[in-house]
N, C-alpha and C positions, 0 to 999 in steps of 0.2 A: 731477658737477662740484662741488668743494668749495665753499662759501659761506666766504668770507671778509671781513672785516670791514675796512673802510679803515685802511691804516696810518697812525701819526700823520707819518710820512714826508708824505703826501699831506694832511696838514690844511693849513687855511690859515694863513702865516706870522704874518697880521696879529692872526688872533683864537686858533689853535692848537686849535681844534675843525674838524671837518667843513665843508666850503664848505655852505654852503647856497642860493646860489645863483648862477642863471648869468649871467657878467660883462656879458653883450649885451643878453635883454629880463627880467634879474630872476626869471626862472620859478623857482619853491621843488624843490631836487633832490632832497630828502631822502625823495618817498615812495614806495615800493616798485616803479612801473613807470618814473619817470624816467630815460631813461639820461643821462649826458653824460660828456665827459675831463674830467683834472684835466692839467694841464702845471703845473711847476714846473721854474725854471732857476736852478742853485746855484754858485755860486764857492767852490774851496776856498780857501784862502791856503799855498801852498809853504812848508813846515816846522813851521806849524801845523797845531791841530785845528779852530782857526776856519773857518765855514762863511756865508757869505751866501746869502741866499735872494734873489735878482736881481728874479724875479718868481711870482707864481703866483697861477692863476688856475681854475675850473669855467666851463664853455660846455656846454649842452644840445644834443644833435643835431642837433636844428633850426636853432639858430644855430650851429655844428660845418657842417654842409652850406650852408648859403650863403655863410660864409666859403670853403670847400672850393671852389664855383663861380666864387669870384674871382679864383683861380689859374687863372694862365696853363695852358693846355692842356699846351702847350710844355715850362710848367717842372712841369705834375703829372705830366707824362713822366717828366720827367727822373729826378727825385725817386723814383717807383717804379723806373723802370731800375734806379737806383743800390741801392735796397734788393735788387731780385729779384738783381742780379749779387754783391752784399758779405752777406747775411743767409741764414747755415745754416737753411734751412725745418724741419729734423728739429730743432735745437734748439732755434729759436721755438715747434713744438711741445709740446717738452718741458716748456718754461716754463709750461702749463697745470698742470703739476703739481705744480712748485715752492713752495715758499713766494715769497709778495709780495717780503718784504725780501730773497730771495735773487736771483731775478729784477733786482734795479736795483743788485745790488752791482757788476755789471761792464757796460761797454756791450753792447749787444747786436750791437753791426756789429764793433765791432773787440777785443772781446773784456777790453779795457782798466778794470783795479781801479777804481770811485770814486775812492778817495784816492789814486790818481794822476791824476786828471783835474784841469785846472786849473779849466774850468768844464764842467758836463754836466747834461742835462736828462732830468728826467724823468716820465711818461706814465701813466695810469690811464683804464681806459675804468669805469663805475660804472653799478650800476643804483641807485638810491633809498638805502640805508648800505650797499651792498656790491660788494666791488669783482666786475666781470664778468671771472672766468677764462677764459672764450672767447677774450678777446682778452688775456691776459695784462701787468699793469704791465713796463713797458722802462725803460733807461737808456740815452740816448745822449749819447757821448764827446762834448767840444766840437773835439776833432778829427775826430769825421762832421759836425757843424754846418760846419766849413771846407770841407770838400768839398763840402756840398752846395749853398752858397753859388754860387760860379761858375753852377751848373746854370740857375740864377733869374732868370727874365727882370725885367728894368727892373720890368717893370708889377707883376708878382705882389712883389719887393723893398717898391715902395711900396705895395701894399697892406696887407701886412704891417707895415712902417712908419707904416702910420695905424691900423692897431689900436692899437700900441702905444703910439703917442702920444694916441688915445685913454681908453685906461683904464692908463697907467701914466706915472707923473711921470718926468722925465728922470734918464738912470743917474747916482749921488753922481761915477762916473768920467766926469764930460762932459769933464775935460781930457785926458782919451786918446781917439785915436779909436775908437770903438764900432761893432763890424759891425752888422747889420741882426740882430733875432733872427727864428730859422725858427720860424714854429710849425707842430708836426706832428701836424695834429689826426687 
């Protein structure tokens, strides 16, 4: 398995190095046996090269799994279903072998360029400075974000909804309405 080094795709917006730590109990992720995701969610703007960085964030497994427990059963259903039914297994595979930045240039469900996506998120699982190949960085379209939306019970919506209102200040677009963000740890 190739060792790869964090892309600066996946650094943190705020500071533009490496996250170093996890947004929930602070744990330091930078040394060699830490695992955790990076989630980051981006807006492009139609006709521009401009790019907003919505949010982004590092979570350590530990807090990755009891977040994960707070999802409705229901909707961690649904959420797989929809992946096992829409996601080529043979080329999620593949993406083991890819480079990083090739891996998150198109969604991974629906096959869809970045720079057509209007907004799309995207996923790094990491061990301590390197990203973990096993599970390959993704990109998904903000058109699987819609669909998977409906899937979401009430309860798991707001749990979600108090992360984010937690550890991120409200979107600069509070005068449109704003769906819930999924997060797909």
């Amino acid at each position: 398995m190739n060792d790869h080094e964090i892309p600066k795709e996946f650094y943190s917006f705020e500071t533009n190095t490496p996250f170093e730590r996890c947004i929930e109990c602070n744990k330091y992720l930078l040394d060699s046996e830490t695992e955790y995701i990076i989630e980051k969610a981006i807006k492009n703007y139609e006709g521009y090269s401009a790019k907003d960085t919505v949010f982004d964030y590092a979570i350590c497994m530990k807090c990755a799994d009891v977040m994960r427990k707070e999802i409705s059963k229901e909707s961690w259903e649904s959420m797989m279903r929809y992946f096992q039914e829409n996601i080529d297994v043979t080329g999620r595979l593949e993406m083991q072998d890819q480079s990083p930045h090739e891996n998150i240039k198109s969604c991974m469900v629906k096959k869809t360029n970045v720079d057509d996506c209007r907004e799309y998120q995207i996923y790094a699982h990491c061990k301590g400075e390197k990203l973990n190949m096993e599970n390959p960085p993704y990109m998904i379209s903000g058109e699987v974000m819609e669909e998977l939306l409906p899937l979401l019970s009430d309860k798991t919506i707001d749990e979600m909804n108090g992360f984010m209102n937690k550890h991120f200040s409200p979107d600069p677009s509070i005068m449109e309405p704003v769906p819930p963000r999924i997060l797909l740890m």
